[in-house]
N, C-alpha and C positions, 0 to 999 in steps of 0.2 A: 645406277640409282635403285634401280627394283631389284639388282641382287641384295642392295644395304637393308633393304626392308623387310626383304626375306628372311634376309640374318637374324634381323632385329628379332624377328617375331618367332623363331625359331629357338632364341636364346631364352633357357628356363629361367621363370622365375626365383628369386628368391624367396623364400617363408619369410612373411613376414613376423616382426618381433612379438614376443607375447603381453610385451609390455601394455599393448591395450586396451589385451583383457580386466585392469586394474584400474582402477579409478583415480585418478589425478587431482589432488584439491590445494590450492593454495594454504599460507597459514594460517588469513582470517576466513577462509569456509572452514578448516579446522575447527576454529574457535566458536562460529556461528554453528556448529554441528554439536559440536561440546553442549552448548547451552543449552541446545535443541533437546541433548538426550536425557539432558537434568534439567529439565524442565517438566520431562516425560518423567523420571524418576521419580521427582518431588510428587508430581499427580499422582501416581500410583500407590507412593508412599501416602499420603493423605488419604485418600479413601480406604486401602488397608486400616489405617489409623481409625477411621470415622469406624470403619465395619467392627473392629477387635475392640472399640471402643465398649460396646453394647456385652462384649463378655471379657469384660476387665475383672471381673471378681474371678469368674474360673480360672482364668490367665492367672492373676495374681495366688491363688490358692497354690495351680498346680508350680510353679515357682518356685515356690515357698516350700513345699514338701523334701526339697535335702533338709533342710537345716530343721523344721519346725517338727519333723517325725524325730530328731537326737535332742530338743531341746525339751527341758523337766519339766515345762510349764504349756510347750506347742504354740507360744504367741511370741510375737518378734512387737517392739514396742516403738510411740512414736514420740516427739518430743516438740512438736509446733503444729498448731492447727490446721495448718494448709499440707502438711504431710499426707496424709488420706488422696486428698486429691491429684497433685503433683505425681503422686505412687503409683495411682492408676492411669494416667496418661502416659506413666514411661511403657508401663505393661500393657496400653495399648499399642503404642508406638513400637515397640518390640516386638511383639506381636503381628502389627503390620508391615513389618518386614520381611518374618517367614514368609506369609503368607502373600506376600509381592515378589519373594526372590526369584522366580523364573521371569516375570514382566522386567527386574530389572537387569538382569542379565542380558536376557535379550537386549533392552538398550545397549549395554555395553559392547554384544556382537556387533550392534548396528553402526555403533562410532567405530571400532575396530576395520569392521566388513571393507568401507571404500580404501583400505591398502593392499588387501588381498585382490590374488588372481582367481579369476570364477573357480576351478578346479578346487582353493581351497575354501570358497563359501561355502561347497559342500559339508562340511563342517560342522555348519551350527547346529544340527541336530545332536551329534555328538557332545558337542560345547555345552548347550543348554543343560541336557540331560546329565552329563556327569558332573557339571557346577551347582547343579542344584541337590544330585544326589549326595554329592562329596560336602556341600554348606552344613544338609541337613544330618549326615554324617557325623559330622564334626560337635554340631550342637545335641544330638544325642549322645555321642560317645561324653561329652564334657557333666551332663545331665545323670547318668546312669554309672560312668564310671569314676568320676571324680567330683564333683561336688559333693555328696553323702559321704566321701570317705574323708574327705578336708576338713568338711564342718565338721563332722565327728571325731576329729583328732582333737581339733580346736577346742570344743564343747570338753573333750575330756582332759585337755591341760586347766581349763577352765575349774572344773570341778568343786572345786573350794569355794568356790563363788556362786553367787548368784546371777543367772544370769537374763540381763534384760539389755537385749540385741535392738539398736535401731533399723525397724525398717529400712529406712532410705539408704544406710550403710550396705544393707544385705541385697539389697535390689540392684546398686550399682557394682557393686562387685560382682552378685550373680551373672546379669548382662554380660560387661566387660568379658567371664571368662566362656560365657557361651556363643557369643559372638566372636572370643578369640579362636576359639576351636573353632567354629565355622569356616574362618578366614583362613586358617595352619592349614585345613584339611582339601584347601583347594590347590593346596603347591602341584599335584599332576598338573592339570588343567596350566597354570599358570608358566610350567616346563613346558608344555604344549606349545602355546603359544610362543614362548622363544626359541625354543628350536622349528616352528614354521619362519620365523623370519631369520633364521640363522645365528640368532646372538648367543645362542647356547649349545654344546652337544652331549652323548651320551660321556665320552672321552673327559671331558671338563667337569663333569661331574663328578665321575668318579676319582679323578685326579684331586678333587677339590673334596673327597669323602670326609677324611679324618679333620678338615678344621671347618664341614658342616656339622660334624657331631661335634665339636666344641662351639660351636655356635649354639646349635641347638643347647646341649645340657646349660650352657647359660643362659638364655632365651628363658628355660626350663626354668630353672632357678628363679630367676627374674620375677619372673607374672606369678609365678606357683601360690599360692595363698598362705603355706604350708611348709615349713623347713624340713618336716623328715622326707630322708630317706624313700620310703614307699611311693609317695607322692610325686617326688621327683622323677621316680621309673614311669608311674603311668604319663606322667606330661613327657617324660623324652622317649620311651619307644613310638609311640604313634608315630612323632615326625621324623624319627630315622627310619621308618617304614614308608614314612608317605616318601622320603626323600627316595631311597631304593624302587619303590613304584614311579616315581618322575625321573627317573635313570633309564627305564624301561620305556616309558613313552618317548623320552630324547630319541630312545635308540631307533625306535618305528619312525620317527619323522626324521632322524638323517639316513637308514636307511631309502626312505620314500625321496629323499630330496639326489641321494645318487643315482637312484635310480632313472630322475626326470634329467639330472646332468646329463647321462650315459647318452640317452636317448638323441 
């Protein structure tokens, strides 16, 4: 009997799984998490909102400046009473979003976070910082390199004309394409994240190269404001660049992922 016990005690343990380094949650804590983090969202978004509120004119101004420095007159016009105000609540509300987008990202790490293994929590400093730089990225390159050249195409088919632009048309289009950039410009990030969970590699990417760039130049086409030519080059090289830069991050997280195989 006490040689069995000896044995026993003598026989090495096995490592245990690393499975519990990882957070476990059912699908309604899922769902109770969800809420959680949009509820966090919305608050964040609202008080941005209350804050950008108070410099809605500057907002609004600096905006305004692709279109209103190519147009002969410099005023974009309104066509119902309530335009004025409506205007400034979007360009608040836009507004407070820049200026929330790190608060809400982070939410979105934190609904994320309970699937990962601690090792890759490490992360979010990463995550944060290049999501936010890559959002803010995207809405200045949209701001600087493409709006002014769009409207001033437009402005100059126009020519013949006079012309009297409604605000509320040029506000929501504006938006739309500078929050599209934002969103395009975070495809690393978002390669990131599936090659951490495996559903993506470098291999698949590039395999899948030539009908993302048919993707892309239609995508391009699509949203572009703008039929010529020129236009359509600055809307598709960016995201066959961002897409080659998310080929590159695949490639660091499946090497990182054979390496913890090997191990």
């Amino acid at each position: 009997m006490s040689d069995g016990t000896t044995e026993l005690k003598n026989k090495p343990e096995l490592p245990q799984p690393e499975e519990d380094e990882s957070g476990k949650m059912s699908f309604l804590e899922h769902l109770d998490e969800l809420r959680k983090r949009l509820v966090h969202i919305a608050i964040y978004l609202f008080a941005g909102f209350v804050i950008c509120l108070f410099f809605s004119k500057p907002i609004y101004d600096f905006i305004s400046r692709p279109l209103t420095e190519v147009l002969p007159n410099e005023k974009l016009v309104f066509t119902k009473l309530t335009t004025p105000f409506t205007l400034y609540m979007k360009v608040a509300f836009l507004g407070g979003i820049f200026l929330t987008i790190p608060l809400t990202l982070y939410e979105v790490w934190k609904f994320i976070a309970p699937g990962l293994y601690k090792k890759e929590k490490r992360y979010v400093i990463p995550f944060l910082f290049f999501s936010v730089i890559l959002f803010i990225l995207g809405a200045v390159f949209c701001y600087t390199m493409v709006l002014k050249r769009a409207y001033a195409f437009l402005i100059m088919l126009g020519s013949s004309f006079d012309a009297l632009i409604e605000v509320k048309e040029y506000l929501d289009l504006t938006n739309m394409m500078i929050l599209g950039f934002g969103i395009i410009f975070e495809m690393p990030v978002l390669a990131a994240f599936l090659s951490m969970f495996g559903l993506i590699n470098a291999k698949f990417l590039i395999k899948k190269f030539k009908y993302a760039i048919l993707c892309i130049v239609i995508l391009a086409a699509v949203i572009s404001p703008t039929p010529d030519a020129l236009n359509l080059v600055v809307w598709t090289i960016p995201m066959i660049a961002l897409y080659i830069v998310s080929i590159g991050v695949a490639a660091i997280f499946d090497r990182s992922r054979k390496k913890k195989e090997a191990v």
